[in-house]
Structure formats: structure tokens, C-alpha cells
N, C-alpha and C positions, 0 to 999 in steps of 0.2 A: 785306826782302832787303838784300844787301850792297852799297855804295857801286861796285859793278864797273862797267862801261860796259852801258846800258839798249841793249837792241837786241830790235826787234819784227818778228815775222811771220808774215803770215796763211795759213790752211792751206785752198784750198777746200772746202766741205761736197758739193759736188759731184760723181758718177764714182765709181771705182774706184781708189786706188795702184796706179802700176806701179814698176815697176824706173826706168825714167825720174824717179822723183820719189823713189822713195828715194837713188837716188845722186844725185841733183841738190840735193834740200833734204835730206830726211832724215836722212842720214846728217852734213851737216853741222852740224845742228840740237844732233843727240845731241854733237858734239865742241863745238860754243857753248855748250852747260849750263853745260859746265866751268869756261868761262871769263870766263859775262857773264854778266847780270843778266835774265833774258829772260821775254820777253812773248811766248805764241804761241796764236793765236785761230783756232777755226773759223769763217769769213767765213760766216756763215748770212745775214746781213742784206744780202750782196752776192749772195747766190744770189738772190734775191726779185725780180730784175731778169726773169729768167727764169722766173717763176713755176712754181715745183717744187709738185705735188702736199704738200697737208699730211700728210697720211699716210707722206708718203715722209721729211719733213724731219728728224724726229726720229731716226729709222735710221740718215740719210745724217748724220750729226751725231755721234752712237755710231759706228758705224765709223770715220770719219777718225778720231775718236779713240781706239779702240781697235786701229786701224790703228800709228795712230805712236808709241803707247805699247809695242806688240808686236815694233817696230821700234828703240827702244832710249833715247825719251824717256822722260826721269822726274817725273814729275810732283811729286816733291817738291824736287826741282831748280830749276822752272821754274814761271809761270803759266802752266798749260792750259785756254784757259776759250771757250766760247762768244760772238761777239762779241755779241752780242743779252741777254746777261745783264749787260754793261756800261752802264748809261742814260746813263751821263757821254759816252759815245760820241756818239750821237747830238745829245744835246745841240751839242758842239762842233764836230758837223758843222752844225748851222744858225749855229754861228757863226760859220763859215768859210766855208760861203754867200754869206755877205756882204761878202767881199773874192774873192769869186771871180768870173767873166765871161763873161758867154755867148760872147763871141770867144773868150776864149781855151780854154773847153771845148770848141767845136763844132770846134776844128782840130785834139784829140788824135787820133792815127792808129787808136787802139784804137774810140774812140766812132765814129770812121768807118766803119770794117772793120761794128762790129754795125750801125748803118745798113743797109750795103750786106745783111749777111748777116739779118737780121730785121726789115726794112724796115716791117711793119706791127705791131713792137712796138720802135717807138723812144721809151721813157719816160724821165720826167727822174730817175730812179735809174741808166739810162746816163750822162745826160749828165753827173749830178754826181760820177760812180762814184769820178775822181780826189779829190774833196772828201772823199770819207766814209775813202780811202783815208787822206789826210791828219789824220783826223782819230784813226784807227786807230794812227797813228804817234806823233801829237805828245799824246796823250791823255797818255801815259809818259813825255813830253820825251825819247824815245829819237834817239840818236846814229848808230848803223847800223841798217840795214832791208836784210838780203838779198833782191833782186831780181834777175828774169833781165832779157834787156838787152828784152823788149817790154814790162817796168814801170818802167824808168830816167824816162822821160820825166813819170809820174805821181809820181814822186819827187822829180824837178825841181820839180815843181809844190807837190809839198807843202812843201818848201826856199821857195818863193816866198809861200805861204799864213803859213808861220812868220813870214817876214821882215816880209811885209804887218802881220800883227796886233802884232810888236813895234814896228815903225814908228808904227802907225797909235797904241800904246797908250802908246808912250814906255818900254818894258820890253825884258827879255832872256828872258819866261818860256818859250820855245821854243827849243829847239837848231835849227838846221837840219841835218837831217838826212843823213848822207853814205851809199852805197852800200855795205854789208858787200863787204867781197873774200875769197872762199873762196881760198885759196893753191891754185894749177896744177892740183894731182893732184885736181881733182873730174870725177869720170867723167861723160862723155856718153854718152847710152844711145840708139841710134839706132832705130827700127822695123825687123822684121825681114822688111819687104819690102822696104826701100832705100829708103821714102820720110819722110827727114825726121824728126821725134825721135819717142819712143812718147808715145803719145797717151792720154785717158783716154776720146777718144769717136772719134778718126779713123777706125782700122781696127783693130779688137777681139781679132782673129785673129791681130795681129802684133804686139802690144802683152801681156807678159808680166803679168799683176795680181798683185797682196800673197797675193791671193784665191785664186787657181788652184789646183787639183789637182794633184799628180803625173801623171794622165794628159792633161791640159791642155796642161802645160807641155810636156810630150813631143812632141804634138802641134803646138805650134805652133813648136817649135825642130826639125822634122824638117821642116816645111814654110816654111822658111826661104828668103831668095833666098841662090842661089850660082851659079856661072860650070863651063865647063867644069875649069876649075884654069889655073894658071900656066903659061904656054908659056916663059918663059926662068928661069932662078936668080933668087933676091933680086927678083923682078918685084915693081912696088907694088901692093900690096890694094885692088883696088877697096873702098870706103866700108863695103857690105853685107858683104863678108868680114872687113875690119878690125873693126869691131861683132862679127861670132862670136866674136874673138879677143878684145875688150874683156869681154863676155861670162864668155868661159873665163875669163880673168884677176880675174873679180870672185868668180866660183863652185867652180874647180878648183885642182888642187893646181897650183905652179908647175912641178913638174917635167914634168904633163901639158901644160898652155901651150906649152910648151919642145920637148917632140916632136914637138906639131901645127904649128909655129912650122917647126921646121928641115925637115917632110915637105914643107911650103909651099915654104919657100925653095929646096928639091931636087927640086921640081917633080912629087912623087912623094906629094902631101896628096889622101888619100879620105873626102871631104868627108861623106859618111855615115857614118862611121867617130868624124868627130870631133862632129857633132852626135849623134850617139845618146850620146858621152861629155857633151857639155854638157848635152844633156838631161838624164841624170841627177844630173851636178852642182847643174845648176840648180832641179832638184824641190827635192835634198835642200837647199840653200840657201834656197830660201823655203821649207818646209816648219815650221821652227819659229816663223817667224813667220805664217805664215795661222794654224798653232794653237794659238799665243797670243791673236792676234786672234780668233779663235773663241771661244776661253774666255772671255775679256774679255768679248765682245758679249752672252755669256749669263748675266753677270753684270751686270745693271742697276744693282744700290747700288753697286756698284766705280766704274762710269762714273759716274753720278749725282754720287757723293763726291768722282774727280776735277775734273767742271767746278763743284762748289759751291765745293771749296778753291782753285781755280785762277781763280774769279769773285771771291772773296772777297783773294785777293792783286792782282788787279787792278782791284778799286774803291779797294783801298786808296790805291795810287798815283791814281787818275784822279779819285778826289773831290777830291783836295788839288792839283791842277790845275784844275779847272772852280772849286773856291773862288776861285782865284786871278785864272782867266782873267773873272768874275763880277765879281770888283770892280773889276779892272782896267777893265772896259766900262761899270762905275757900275749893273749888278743886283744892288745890295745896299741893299737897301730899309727894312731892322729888326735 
């Protein structure tokens, strides 16, 4: 790959894509191809925390990937590769183990949260999750990592793990790592009961998938929250109607946005009127990608081919880092 700036990041193998994750990463992923050097991994060895069915693993692993490939990743663009096919990974995760601290992993907010929320599976692949995370990052010596703001803090840490090993080793083989900034116009997709962003396990029903049908989507953009309508001109959109509007503006034409926009402002917007339009918009807008992703998924040697080639560009880089980080700790024995 080309000398551009190395930026990595990982794609859960878990759930379903919605619209939340495509306008949130995806979409920005496909415009970074362009312009960076990139590393992007299905986190299968961070699911394992949660122990998913084996049976399930392999599927859930082809779809994400056939998912964001459907979506607009190119895999000859980019490394697409399974994180569990990298060994150099895990490696550097026991060596980063060892500058890390049970104080300062036991006060991350996240390993708290699972705590509270799976109380009787608190293992230590939680609690080192930011380690392996770290280790995901620096394996590449990558420079940005796009993160939403409840993995900043895991990113700090991995900044910290870099700093500790150059420290500790007398080197610079680690960048520390800064936060990718997606410029303004990255759409937030909110759920379309009003609560909070779409989810991939929240609430199913309000949460639009890659996956969905045209009668799905109909369905669940017709049962959408709304209000009586606007009682004065130019009134502000409550949260759940702005989202309709976000919606239309990702799926519709602008001139349709534009009608439903000033029926709004003239207090004269027939809210079933414009969701039976976004419904349709919205089918036909994921429609060629669920059946690209369909195709894809029933195509095994395709998927196969891209995480062998997308494995195969990212040991390249991560061997000649663990050589590195290997001598630097003095395991080089012969």
C-alpha cells in the first residue's frame, strides 16, 4: 500500500447494519478509501466476550462483510480482513498487557456499564477489551482511528499504551494515535420511536436494517412517532420529526424534502402523506444494497477471497511490527 496516512477501524461481527451505521461509519469509510491507507477489521475476537454461538460466528462475519462491501467498500482499495486471522494481533495484545493496570481498566466507563449490565459474565476479555483494542490500532502504527465519542476514552488509552512501550523501550515504533474527524455533514440517524440513536439490538421495530424488505421498511416508517403537527409557522421540530426530515433528505429527491419542509413550516404537513413518501423512498434506497449483500452472501469464494486478500495485506504490515516490537523487548533468541 501507498505511503498515505494508515488509519484503522473495526467493524462489529455482531447484529444487523442499520441506517445508523451506515451514515455514521460506512458511508464515511467508502470516502477514506480515497484518501488513506486503511485497515478495516471484523472484530470477531471482541465478540467472544459475549460468547456467540459457533455456528452463528462464521455468518455473522460474511454478512458484515458482505454488508459493507454492498455498501460501497472496495476491497481492493482497502484491507478487509477478519481480526482473528491476524496472529500478530494478539500477540501484541499480551504485550501490551503488560504496561497496562488493573486501576486503570477497572475505572473505564464502558467495562463498568458491562459490569452493571452482565453482572455474572464479568471476564477478563472485558476488562482488557481497551488492550486488544490498542493493540488493533498500533499493530499498523496507524495515525487516525474513527471513533464515536463512547470509544474516545479507549483511544486515550491506547495513546497511553503507545507512549508507555516507547518509553519503556527507548523507541518511536508507535505513533500515538489521534481521533479521525469526519467533517460536519455526517448524518445522525436517530430511532424512529424518539428514543435515542438506531440501535442494532435496542428496539428492532424502529431501527431500519441493510437487511429489510420493502415491506419491512414500510412498516416500520409508517409506524413511526409523530405529534399532532405544528400549531404556529416555522415552530421547531421536535427531535422524532427532525429524524423524518433527516431521513427524507438522505433517501428523497430534494425537491420532495422541500414540499414536506414548507407543508411543515405552514402548518398544513399530513404526516401520513409524507411517511408513505419516505417509505418508499426509503425501500428503494436500501434495496440495492440488501441485494448486493444477498448476492455476495451466496457467494462464498467471493467473501472467502476478500478476507484471505484483506488477511494477507494486513499481516503484511503487522509481521514487520511485531518483528520490530520483538526485538525491541530482546525476544530474539537466533
Amino acid at each position: 500500500m501507498s505511503k498515505k496516512e494508515i488509519v484503522v477501524s473495526g467493524i462489529r461481527s455482531t447484529g444487523y447494519l442499520h441506517l445508523g451505521n451506515y451514515f455514521g461509519a460506512i458511508q464515511n469509510y467508502v470516502r477514506m478509501q480515497e484518501e488513506h491507507n486503511c485497515y478495516f477489521f471484523v472484530a470477531d475476537y471482541h465478540s467472544l466476550t459475549t460468547h456467540p454461538k459457533p455456528e452463528d460466528l462464521k455468518q455473522n462475519v460474511y454478512r458484515v462483510v458482505a454488508e459493507n462491501v454492498a455498501s460501497g467498500l472496495d476491497p481492493e482499495k482497502v484491507a478487509l480482513y477478519a481480526q482473528s486471522d491476524i496472529p500478530e494481533i494478539p500477540e501484541l495484545y499480551l504485550m501490551l498487557n503488560m504496561l497496562a493496570y488493573m486501576g486503570e481498566l477497572e475505572k473505564v466507563p464502558t467495562f463498568k456499564e458491562k459490569v452493571r449490565m452482565q453482572p455474572d459474565n464479568v471476564n477478563a476479555g472485558l476488562l482488557t477489551y481497551p488492550v486488544l483494542m490498542a493493540a488493533d490500532i498500533l499493530i499498523h502504527k496507524a495515525v487516525k482511528v474513527p471513533v464515536g465519542k463512547d470509544q474516545e476514552q479507549h483511544l486515550e488509552m491506547a495513546r497511553n499504551f503507545a507512549h508507555r512501550f516507547n518509553t519503556r523501550y527507548g523507541t518511536d515504533l508507535f505513533p500515538e494515535p489521534q481521533v479521525y474527524r469526519f467533517n460536519n455533514d455526517t448524518v445522525k440517524i436517530m430511532s424512529l420511536d424518539g428514543n435515542g440513536k438506531m440501535s442494532k439490538s435496542e428496539n428492532v421495530n424502529a431501527t431500519i436494517y441493510l437487511s429489510d424488505d420493502d415491506d419491512t421498511i414500510r412498516k416500520k416508517i409508517m409506524k413511526a412517532k409523530t405529534d399532532q403537527g405544528p400549531t404556529e409557522p416555522n415552530m421547531e421540530m421536535p427531535d422524532y420529526i427532525r429524524n423524518l426530515f433527516v431521513l427524507m433528505d438522505v433517501s428523497s429527491a430534494p425537491e420532495t424534502t422541500a414540499t414536506f419542509k414548507a407543508a411543515y413550516n405552514n402548518c398544513n404537513i399530513r404526516y401520513g402523506d409524507m411517511k408513505k413518501q419516505l417509505a418508499e423512498d426509503m425501500a428503494a434506497f436500501v434495496r440495492p444494497i440488501r441485494e448486493r449483500a444477498a448476492e455476495l452472501q451466496k457467494d462464498e469464494a467471493a467473501i472467502k477471497k476478500i478476507l484471505k486478500e484483506g488477511a494477507e495485506k494486513a499481516r503484511a504490515s503487522s509481521a514487520t511490527t511485531i518483528a520490530e516490537a520483538r526485538k525491541l523487548i530482546g525476544i530474539n533468541y537466533y
